[in-house]
N, C-alpha and C positions, 0 to 999 in steps of 0.2 A: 114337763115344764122346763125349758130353759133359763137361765140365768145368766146376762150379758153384761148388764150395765156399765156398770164403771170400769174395768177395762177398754173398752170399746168405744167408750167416750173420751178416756185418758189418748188412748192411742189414735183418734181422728184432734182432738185437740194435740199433740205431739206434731203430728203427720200436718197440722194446717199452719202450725209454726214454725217448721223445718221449708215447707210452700215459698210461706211468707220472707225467710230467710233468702233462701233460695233466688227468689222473685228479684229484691233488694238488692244482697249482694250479685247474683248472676247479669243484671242489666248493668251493673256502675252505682254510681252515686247519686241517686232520684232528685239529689236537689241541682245535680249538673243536667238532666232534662231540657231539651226546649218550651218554653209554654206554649201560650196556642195562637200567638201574636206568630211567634217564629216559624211554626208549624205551618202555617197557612202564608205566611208572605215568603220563606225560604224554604219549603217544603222539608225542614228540618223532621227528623223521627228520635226515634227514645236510643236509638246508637250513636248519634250526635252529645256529642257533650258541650255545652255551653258553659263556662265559664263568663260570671257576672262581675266587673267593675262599676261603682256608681263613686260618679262625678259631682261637684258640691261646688258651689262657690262662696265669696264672704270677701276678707282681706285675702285670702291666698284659694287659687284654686285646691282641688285635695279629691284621692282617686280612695276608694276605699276596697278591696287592699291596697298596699303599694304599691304589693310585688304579688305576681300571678301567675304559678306553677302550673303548666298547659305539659299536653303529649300532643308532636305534630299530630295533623288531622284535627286538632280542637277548633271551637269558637271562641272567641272572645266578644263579649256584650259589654259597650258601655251605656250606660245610661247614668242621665239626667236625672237629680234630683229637688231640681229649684227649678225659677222659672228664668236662671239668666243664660247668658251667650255662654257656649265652651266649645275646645274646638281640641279634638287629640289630634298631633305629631308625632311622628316617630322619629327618632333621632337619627337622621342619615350616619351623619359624621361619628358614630358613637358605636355603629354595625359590622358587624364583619360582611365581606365582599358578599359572601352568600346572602345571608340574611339581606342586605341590602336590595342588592337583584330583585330578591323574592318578592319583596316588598312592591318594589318600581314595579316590576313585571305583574303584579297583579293588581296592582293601579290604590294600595293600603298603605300608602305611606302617611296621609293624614283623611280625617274626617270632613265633611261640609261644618256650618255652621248648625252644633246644635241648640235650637232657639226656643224651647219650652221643655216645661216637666214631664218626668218619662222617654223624649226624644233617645233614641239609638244608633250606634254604632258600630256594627259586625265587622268584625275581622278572621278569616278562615285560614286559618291556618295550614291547610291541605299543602303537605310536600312541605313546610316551612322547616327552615333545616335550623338543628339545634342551636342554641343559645340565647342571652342576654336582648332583650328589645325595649331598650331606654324610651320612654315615649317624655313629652311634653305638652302639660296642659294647658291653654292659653283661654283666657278669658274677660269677664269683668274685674279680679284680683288677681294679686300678682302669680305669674306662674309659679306651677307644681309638676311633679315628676309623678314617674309610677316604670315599674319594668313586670313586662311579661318575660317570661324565663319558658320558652321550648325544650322539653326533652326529646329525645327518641320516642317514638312510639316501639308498642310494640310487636 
């Protein structure tokens, strides 16, 4: 007769939580993921990182965070969370020459109109050389700000 149990059990529950760990930390941050909107219309995957701003209107437009700590190569998603007009700018005048360029040259310096709830706004940060990106939110209330912040990648 052998006797296993509870060691055996101990160390595959152990072993499914170091997995689990593993899993999590090794891919990033699971809530930076793309969903399956981004997946299927950007052919985005789980090494993409998305970073989420959501947009609001009322008296003042308002970006939720403010401010948005990216590593070039990231996304940035804004989305709509009411049903009025909003429309994100980037602050030419506010750029440094690079950042600037980067912007112009890949055609993200501002968004269309976005005109319902959920409505989106990708911006890919690939090559985006480091620093400060003042944006402006314009809409049915008065304008708001918000800054994404590029670091180096690694």
């Amino acid at each position: 007769m052998m006797y296993v149990s509870q060691d055996v059990s101990v160390g595959r529950t152990l072993l499914t939580v170091l997995l689990a760990t593993c899993l999590t930390s090794c891919s990033g941050d699971p809530g930076l993921h793309p969903d399956d909107v981004l997946r299927l219309e950007l052919g985005l995957g789980d090494r993409d990182q998305v970073h989420r701003v959501v947009i609001r209107g009322g008296d003042r437009e308002r970006a939720d965070p403010l401010e948005t700590v990216i590593t070039s190569g990231s996304y940035v998603e804004f989305v709509t969370a009411d049903w009025l007009v909003h429309e994100i700018v980037f602050e030419l005048d506010s750029l440094g020459i690079a950042a600037r360029t980067f912007l112009e040259r890949t055609d993200q310096v501002a968004s269309p109109p976005l005109i319902s709830q959920d409505s989106r706004y990708v911006v890919h940060f690939a090559d985006g050389p480091p620093g400060r990106y003042p944006f402006v939110l314009e809409g049915n209330g008065a304008p708001g700000r918000g800054v994404v912040v590029v670091e180096a990648g690694p």
